[in-house]
RODO-2510 file (C-alpha; in nm, 4 decimals, decimal comma):
residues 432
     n   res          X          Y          Z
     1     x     4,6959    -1,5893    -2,7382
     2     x     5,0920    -1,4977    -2,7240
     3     x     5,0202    -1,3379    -2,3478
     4     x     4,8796    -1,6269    -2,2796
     5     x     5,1441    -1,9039    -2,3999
     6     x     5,4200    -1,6739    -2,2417
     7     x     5,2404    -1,6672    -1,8857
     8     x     5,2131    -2,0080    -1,8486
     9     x     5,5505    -2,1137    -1,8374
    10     x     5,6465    -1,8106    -1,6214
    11     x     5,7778    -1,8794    -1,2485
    12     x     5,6294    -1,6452    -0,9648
    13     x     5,5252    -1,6376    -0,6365
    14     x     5,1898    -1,8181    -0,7254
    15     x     5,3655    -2,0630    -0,8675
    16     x     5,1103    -2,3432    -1,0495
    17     x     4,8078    -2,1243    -0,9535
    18     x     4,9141    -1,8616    -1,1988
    19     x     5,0268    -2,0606    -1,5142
    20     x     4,6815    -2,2191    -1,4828
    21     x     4,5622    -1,9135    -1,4964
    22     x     4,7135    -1,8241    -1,8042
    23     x     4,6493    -2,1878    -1,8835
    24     x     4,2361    -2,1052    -1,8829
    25     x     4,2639    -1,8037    -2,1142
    26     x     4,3892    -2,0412    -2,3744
    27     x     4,1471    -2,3068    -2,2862
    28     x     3,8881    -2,0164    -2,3537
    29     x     4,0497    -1,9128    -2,6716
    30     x     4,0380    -2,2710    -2,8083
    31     x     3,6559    -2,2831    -2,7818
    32     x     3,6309    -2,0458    -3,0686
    33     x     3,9575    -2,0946    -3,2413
    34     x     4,0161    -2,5019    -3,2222
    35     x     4,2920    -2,4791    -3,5068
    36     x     4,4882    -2,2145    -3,3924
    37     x     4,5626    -2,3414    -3,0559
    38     x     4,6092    -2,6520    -3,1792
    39     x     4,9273    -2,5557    -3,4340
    40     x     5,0088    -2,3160    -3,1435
    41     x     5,0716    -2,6478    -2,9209
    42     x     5,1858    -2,8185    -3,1417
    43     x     5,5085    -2,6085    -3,2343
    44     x     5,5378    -2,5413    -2,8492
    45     x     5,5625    -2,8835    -2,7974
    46     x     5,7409    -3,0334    -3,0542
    47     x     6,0713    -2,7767    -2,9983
    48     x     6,2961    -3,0648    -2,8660
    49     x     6,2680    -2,9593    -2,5204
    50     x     6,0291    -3,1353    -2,3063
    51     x     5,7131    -2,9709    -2,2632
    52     x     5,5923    -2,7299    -1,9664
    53     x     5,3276    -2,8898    -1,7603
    54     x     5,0861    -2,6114    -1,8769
    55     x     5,0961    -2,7178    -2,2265
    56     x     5,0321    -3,0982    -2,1075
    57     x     4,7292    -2,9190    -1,8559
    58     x     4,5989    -2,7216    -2,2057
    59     x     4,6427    -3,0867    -2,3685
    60     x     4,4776    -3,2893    -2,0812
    61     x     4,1785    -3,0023    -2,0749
    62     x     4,1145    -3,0301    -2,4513
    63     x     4,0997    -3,3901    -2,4275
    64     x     3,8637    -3,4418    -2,1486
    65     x     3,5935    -3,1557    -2,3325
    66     x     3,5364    -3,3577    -2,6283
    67     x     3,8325    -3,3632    -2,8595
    68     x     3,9342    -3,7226    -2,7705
    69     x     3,9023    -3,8317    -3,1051
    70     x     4,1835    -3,6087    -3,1645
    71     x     4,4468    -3,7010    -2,9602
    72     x     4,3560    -4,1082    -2,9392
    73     x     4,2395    -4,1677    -3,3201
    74     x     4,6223    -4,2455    -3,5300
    75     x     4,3876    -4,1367    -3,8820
    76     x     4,3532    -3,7726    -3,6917
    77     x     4,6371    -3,5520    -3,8685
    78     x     4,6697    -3,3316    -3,4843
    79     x     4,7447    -3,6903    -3,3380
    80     x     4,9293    -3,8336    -3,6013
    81     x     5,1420    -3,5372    -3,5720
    82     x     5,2051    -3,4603    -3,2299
    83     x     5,2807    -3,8729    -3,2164
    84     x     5,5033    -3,9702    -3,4858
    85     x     5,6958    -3,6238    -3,4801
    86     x     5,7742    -3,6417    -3,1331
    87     x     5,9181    -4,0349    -3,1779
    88     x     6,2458    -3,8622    -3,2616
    89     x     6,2475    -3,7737    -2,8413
    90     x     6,2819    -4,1334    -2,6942
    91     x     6,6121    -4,1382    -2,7464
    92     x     6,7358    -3,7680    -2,6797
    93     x     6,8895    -3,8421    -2,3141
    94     x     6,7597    -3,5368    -2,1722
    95     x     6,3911    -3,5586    -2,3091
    96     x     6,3553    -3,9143    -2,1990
    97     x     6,5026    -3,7875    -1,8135
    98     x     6,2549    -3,5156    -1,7892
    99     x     5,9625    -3,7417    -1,9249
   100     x     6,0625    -4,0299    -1,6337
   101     x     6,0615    -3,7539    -1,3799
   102     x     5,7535    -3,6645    -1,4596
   103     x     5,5777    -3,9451    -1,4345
   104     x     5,7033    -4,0575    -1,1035
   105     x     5,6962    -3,7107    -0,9662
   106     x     5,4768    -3,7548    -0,6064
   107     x     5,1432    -3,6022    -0,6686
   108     x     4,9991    -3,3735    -0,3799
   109     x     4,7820    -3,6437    -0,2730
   110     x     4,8184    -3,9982    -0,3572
   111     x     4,3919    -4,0146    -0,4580
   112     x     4,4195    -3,7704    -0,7330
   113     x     4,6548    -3,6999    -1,0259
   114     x     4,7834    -3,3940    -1,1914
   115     x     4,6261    -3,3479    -1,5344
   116     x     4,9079    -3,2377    -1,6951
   117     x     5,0321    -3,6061    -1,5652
   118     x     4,7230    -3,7874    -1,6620
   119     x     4,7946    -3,6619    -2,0079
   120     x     5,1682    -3,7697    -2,0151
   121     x     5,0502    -4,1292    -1,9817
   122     x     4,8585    -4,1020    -2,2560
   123     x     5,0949    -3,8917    -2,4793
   124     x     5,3702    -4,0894    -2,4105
   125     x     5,1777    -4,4544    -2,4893
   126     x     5,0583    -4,2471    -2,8218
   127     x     5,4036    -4,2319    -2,9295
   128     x     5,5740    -4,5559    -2,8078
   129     x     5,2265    -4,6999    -3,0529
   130     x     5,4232    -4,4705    -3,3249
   131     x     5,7691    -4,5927    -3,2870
   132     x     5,8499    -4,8397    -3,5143
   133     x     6,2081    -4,9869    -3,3389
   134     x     6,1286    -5,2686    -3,1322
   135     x     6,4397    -5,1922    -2,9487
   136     x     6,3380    -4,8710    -2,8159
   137     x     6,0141    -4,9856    -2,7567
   138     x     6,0518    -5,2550    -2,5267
   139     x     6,3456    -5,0332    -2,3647
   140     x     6,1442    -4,7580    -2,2555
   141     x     5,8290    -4,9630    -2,1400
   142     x     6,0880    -5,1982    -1,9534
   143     x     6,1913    -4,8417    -1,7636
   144     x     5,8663    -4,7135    -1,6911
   145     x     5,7718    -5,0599    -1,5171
   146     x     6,0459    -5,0222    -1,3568
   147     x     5,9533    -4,7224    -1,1065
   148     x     5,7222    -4,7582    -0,8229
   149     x     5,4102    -4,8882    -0,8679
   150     x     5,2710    -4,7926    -0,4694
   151     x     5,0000    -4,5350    -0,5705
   152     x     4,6781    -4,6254    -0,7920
   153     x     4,6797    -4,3893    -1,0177
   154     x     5,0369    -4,4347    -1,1268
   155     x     4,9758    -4,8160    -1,2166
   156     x     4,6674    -4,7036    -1,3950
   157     x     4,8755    -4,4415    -1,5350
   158     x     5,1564    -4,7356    -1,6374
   159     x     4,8837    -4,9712    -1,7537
   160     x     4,7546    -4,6898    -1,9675
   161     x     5,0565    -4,6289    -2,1017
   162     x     5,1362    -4,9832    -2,2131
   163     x     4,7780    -5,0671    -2,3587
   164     x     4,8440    -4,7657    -2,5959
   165     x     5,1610    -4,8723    -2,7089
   166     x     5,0176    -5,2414    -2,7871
   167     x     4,7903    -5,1474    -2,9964
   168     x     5,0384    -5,1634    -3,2736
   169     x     5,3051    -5,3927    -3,0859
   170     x     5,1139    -5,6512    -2,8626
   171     x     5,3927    -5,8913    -2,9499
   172     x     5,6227    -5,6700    -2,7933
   173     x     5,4127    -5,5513    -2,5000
   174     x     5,3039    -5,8869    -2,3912
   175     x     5,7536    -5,9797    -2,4012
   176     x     5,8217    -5,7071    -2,1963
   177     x     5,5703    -5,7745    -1,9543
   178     x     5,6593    -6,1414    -1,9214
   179     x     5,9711    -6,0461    -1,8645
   180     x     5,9076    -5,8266    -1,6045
   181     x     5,6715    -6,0771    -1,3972
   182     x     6,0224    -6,2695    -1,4191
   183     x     6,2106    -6,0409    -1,2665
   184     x     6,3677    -6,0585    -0,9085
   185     x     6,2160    -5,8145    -0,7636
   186     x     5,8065    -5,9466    -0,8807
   187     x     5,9101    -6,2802    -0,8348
   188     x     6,0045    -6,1532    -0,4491
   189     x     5,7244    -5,9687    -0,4127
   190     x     5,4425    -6,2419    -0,5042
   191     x     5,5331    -6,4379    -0,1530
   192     x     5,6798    -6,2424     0,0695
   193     x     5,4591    -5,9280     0,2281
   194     x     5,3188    -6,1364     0,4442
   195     x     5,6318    -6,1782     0,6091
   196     x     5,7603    -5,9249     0,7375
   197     x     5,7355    -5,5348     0,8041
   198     x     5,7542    -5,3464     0,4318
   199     x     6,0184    -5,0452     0,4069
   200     x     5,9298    -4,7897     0,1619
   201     x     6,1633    -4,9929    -0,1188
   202     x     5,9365    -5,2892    -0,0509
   203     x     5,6426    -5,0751    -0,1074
   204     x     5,7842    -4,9797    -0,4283
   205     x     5,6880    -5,3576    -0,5450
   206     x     5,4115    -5,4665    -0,3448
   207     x     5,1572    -5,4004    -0,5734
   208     x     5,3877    -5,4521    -0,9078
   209     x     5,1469    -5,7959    -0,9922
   210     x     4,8194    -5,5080    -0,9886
   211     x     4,9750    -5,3217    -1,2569
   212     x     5,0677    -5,6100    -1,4742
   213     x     4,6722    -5,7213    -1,4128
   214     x     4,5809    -5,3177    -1,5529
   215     x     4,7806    -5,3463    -1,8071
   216     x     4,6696    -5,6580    -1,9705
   217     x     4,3340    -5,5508    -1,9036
   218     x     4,4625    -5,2316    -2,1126
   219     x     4,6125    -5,4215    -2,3559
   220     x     4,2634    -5,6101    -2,4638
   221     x     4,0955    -5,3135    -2,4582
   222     x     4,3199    -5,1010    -2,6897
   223     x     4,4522    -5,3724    -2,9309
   224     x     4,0735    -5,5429    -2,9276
   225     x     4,0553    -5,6067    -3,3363
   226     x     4,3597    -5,8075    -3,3133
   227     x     4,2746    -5,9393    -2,9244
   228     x     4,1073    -6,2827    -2,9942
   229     x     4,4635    -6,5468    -3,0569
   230     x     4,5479    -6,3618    -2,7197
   231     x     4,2971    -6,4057    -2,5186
   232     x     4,3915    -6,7453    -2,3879
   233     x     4,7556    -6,6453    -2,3105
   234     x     4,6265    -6,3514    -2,1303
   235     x     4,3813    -6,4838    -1,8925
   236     x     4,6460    -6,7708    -1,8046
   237     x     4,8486    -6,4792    -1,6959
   238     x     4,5639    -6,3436    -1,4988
   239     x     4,4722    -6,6397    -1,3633
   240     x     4,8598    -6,6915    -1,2317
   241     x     4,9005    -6,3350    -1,0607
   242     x     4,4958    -6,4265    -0,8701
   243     x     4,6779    -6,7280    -0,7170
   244     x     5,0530    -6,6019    -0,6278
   245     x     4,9863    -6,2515    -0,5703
   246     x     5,0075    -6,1253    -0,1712
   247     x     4,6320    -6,1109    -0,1446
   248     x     4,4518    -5,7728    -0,0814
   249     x     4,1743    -5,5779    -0,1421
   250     x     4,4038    -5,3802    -0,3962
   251     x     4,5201    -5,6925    -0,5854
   252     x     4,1477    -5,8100    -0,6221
   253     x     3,9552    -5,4776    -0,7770
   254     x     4,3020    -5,4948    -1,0201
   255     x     4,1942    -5,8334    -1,0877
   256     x     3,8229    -5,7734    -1,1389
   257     x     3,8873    -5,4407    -1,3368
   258     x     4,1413    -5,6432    -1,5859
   259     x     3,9209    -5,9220    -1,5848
   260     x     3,6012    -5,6814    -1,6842
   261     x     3,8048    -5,4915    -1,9537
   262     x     3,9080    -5,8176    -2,0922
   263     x     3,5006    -5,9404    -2,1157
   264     x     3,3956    -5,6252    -2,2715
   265     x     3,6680    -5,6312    -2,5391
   266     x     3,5609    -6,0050    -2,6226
   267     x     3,1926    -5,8805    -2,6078
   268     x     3,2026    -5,6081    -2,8592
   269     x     3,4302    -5,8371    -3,0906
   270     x     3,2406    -5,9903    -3,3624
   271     x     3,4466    -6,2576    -3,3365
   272     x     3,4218    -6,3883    -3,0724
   273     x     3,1274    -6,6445    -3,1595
   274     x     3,3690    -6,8339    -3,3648
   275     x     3,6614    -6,8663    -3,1087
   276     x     3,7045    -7,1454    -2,8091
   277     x     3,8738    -7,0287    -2,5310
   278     x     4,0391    -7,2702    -2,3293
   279     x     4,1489    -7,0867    -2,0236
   280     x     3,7511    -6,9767    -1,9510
   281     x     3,6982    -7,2483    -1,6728
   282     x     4,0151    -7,1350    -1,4537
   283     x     3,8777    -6,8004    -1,4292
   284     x     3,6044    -6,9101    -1,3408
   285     x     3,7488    -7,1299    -1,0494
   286     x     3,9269    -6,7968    -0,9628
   287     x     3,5962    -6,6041    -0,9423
   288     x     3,4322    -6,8754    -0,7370
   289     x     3,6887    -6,7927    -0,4932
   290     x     3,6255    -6,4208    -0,4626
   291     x     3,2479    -6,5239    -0,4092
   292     x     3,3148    -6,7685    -0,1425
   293     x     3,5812    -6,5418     0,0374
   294     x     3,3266    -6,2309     0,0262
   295     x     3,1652    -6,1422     0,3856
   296     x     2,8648    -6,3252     0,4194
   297     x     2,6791    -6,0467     0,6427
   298     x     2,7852    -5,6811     0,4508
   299     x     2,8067    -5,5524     0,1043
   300     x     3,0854    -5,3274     0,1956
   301     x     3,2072    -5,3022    -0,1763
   302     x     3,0946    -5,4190    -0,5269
   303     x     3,2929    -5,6867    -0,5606
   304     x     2,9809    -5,9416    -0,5349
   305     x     2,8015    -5,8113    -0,8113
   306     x     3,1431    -5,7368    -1,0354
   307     x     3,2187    -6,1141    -0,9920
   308     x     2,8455    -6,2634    -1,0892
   309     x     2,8363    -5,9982    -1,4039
   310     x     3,1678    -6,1286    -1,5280
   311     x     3,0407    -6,5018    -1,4015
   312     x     2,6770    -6,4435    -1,6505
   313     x     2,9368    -6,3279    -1,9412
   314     x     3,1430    -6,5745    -1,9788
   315     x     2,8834    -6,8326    -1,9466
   316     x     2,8011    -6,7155    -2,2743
   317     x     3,1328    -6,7977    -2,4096
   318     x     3,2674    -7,0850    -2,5829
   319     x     3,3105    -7,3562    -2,5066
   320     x     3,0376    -7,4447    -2,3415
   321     x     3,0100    -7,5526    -1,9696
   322     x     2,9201    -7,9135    -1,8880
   323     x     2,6266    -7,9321    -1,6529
   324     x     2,8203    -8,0315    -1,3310
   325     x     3,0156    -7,6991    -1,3694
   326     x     2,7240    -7,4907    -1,4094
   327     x     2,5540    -7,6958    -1,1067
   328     x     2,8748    -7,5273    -0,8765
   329     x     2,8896    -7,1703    -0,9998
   330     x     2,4945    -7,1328    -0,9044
   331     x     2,5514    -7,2331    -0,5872
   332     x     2,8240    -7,0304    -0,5249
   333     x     2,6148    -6,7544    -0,6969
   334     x     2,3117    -6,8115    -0,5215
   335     x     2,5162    -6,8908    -0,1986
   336     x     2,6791    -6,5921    -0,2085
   337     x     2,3202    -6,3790    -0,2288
   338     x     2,1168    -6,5512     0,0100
   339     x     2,3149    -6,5572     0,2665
   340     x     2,3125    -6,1578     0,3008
   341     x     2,1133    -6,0341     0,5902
   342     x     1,8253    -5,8664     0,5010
   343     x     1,8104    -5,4884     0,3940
   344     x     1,7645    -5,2918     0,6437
   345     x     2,1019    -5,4529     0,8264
   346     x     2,2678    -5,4008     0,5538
   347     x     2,1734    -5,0427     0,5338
   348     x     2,2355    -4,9519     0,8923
   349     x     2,5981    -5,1288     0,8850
   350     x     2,6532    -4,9204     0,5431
   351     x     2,5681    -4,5639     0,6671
   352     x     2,8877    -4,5609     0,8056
   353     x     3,0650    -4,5553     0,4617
   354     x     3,2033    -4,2476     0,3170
   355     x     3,0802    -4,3941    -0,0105
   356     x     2,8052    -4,6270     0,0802
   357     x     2,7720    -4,9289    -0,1902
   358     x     2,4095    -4,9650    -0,3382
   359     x     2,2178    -5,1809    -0,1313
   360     x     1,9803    -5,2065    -0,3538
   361     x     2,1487    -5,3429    -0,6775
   362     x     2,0246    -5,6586    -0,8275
   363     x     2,1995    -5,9313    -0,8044
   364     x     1,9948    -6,2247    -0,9190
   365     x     1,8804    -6,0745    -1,2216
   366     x     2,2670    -6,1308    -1,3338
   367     x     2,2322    -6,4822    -1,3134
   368     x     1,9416    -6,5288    -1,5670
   369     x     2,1863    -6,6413    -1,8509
   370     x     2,3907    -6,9027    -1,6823
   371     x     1,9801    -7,0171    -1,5419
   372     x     1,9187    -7,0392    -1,8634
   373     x     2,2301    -7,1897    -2,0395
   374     x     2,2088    -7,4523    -1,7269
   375     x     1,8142    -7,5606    -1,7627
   376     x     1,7905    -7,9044    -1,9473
   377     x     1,4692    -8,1423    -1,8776
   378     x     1,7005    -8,3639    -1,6825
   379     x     1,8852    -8,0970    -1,4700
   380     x     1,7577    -8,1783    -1,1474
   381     x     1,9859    -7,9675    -0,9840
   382     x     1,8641    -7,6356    -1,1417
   383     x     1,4710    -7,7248    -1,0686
   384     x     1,5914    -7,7983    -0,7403
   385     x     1,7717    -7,4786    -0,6230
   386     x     1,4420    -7,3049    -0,8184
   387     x     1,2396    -7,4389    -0,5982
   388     x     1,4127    -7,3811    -0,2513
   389     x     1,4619    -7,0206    -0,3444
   390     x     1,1002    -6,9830    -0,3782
   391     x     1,0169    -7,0728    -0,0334
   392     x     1,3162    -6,8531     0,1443
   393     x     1,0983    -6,5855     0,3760
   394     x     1,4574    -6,3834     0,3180
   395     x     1,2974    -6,2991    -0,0736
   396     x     0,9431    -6,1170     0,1184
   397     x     1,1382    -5,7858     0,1123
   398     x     1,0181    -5,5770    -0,1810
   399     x     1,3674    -5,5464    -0,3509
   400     x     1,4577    -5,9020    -0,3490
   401     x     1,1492    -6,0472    -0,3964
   402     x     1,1007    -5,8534    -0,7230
   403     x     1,4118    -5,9636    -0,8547
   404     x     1,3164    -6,3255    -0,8712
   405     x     0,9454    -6,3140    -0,8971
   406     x     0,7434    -6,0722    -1,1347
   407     x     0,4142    -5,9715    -1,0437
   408     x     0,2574    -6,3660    -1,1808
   409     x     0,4352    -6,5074    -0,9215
   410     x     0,6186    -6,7312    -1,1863
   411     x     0,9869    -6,7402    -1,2659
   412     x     1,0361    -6,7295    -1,5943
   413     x     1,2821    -6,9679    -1,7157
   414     x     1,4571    -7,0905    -2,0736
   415     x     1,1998    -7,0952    -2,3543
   416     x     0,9232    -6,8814    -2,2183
   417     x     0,8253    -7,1621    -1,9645
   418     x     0,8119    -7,1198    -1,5650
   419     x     0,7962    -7,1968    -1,2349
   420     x     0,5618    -7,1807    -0,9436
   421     x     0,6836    -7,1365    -0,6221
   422     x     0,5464    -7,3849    -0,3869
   423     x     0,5119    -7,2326    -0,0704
   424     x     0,5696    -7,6156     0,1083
   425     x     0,9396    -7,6538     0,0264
   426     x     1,1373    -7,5796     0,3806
   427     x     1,4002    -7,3913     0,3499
   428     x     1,7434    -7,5098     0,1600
   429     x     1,9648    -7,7277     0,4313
   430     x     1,6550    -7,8426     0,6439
   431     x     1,5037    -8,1999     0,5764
   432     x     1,1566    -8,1842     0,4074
***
């Protein structure tokens, strides 16, 4: 175990390659002697000077085989002390120097991360959660926000960072990050990339409004027993960056991954039930729009069925939606669906992917919660669309067709009751 701690800080030739190396040998060691390693890393980390990227690879390594629970859980003594012992380091110049280098140093390619860095993000939100002076809180998350926020993985990196830390100060998370969407340079960088030509110092901000999204999404998802009297100020937030963000494909997954961290959180709380949210029906308006603005002849990415999932959950929420709302999300749901050409196209334009999207997902399915939340006797406009989609020739294809219809031939709706299709209603925008 000593050869082994002493190799992997050593420089040679090999560089990286050979203090992963020695790196593995302790990985192998801990698989049969968990404690040991453990103190071992502990003392080598906690000497005041910042740790070797081995130790953070060892760290990362351990963490990602199934001894999560003890770096994350703040009841864990391992985590409780490699956390609150290491506090002391924010404000040692030096420590905090090396730690900011680190974080922004440029990883070999711009896809991928480091996991000695991957680590850091964590490590260092575990012990800004630890830190007890608001101070030196909000300092040091105000300085990591501060660096460039051009590659994905460092604002999911940041955003990991700053969920961690909130789950003992959301008061002070959510400050700092209102203050930073106040700053000049956000403020600058919500209007003008359309503009003009970026320089690598614009880059640095372009995509400064996608890591605020993470990070609230973060923040609900870490801090989600004390998440509910936020939820409204949060998703006003969100709903803010959707409409004066520079629009692009990177600003809208941020959006939709926030926005689906946020759901889940609210899901899994118990209290949810109880709670009205006021800010549900401007997200919604703000999903409609990613439906609507979604090709209407590829599924070239998920975003369709990320939007309608969200769309079903929050259905569910309260309050609830009067029936002229729920008339316009299902047709912009259904909209959105049926006008996709039929499979094979879509397969044949999708070959050409790297990562092809499932062509076969099920959309409609999705929708059976709002279909039911929306059926009332007197909701003409429900029965209505029900009965167009019936007689569209596009649902013949096996997939599609089986969504809707089971094997009776009936759509089931609210209650147990359902639908036949009437094979006589023309198609939906043609006069009957």
């Amino acid at each position: 175990m000593q050869l082994a701690l002493e190799n992997m800080t050593k420089t040679t030739e090999l560089e990286e390659v050979y203090q992963d190396a020695a790196s593995n040998v302790l990985l192998a060691i801990c698989r049969h002697s968990w404690r040991v390693v453990a103190q071992h890393l502990e003392t080598e980390v906690l000497t005041g000077i910042f740790p070797h990227r081995s130790l953070l690879y060892v760290m990362e390594t351990i963490f990602n085989q199934g001894e999560k629970a003890c770096w994350e859980d703040p009841a864990h003594p391992l985590c409780s002390q490699m956390a609150v012992k290491s506090v002391q380091f924010l404000n040692t110049d030096m420590w905090s120097k090396e730690l900011l280098l680190a974080l922004t140093k440029p990883d070999r390619t711009h896809q991928e991360q480091p996991p000695e860095k991957a680590f850091l993000f964590i490590y260092y939100g575990l012990i800004l959660q630890a830190e007890d002076n608001s101070t030196t809180i909000r300092t040091h998350l105000r300085t990591l926000l501060d660096t460039s926020h051009q590659w994905p993985k460092q604002r999911e990196g940041i955003a990991l960072t700053i969920g961690l830390a909130a789950v003992r100060h959301l008061d002070h998370v959510w400050a700092v990050l209102e203050q930073f969407g106040r700053s000049t340079p956000v403020k600058w960088s919500l209007h003008s990339f359309c503009l003009k030509v970026l320089n690598s110092e614009d880059l640095q901000w372009k995509w400064a409004s996608s890591t605020i999204l993470l990070s609230y999404g973060q923040m609900t998802v870490r801090a989600k027993a004390h998440i509910l009297p936020w939820v409204d100020n949060i998703l006003s937030r969100m709903v803010f960056y959707f409409h004066y963000s520079s629009w692009d494909e990177t600003l809208k997954q941020s959006f939709l991954t926030a926005v689906l961290m946020l759901v889940g959180a609210i899901s899994r709380n118990e209290g949810a039930h109880s709670y009205e949210f006021s800010q549900i029906s401007e997200l919604l308006d703000c999903l409609m729009v990613l439906l609507e603005k979604e090709p209407q002849d590829t599924l070239c990415t998920s975003t369709r069925q990320q939007t309608i999932h969200i769309i079903s959950s929050l259905c569910k929420l309260r309050p609830p939606l009067d029936s002229e709302r729920k008339s316009r999300i299902l047709s912009v749901c259904f909209h959105s669906v049926l006008a996709l050409p039929l499979l094979d196209v879509l397969e044949k334009h999708t070959c050409l992917f790297l990562e092809p999207p499932n062509i076969q997902v099920r959309l409609v399915p999705t929708l059976t919660p709002t279909l039911q939340e929306s059926r009332a006797p007197h909701d003409q406009m429900t029965t209505s669309w029900l009965a167009h989609l019936g007689s569209l020739a596009w649902f013949q294809t096996p997939v599609w067709g089986s969504c809707l219809f089971p094997s009776s031939g009936h759509l089931p709706l609210a209650g147990g009751a359902g639908f036949t299709p009437s094979s006589q209603v023309t198609k939906v925008g043609t006069e009957s």
